[in-house]
C-alpha positions in Angstrom: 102.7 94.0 121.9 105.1 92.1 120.0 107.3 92.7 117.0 105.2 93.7 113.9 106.6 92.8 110.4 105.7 95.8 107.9 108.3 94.4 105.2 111.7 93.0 104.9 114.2 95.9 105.4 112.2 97.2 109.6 109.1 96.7 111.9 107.6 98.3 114.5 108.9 97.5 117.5 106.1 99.5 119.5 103.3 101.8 118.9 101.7 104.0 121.9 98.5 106.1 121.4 98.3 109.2 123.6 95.2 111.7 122.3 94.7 110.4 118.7 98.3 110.5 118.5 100.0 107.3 117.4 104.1 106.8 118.3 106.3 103.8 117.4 109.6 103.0 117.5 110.9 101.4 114.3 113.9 99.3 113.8 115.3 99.0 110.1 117.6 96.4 109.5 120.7 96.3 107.4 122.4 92.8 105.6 126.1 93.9 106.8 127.5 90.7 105.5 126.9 92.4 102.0 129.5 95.2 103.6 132.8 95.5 102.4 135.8 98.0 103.2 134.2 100.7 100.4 130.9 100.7 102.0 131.9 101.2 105.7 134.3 104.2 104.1 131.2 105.6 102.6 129.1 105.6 106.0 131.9 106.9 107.8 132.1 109.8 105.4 127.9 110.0 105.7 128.0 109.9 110.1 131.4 112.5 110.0 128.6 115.0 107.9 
């Protein structure tokens, strides 16, 4: 199954059904060209937490 577009900021990368039971793997996506020095700071302060 290919990529499926839900909106602009992830997709769906792949669904399985086991039982009525429905798993996916999403993907969000993130502009990093819109980063600068503060914001990388500010994750690194989120991911040491």
């Amino acid at each position: 199954m290919g990529k499926i577009v839900e909106d602009q900021h992830y997709y769906n990368n792949r669904y399985h059904v086991t039982n009525d039971i429905v798993e996916f793997e999403r993907v969000y996506m993130v502009d990093e060209n819109k980063f600068n020095h503060s914001t990388y700071e500010t994750l690194g302060k989120v991911y040491e937490k």
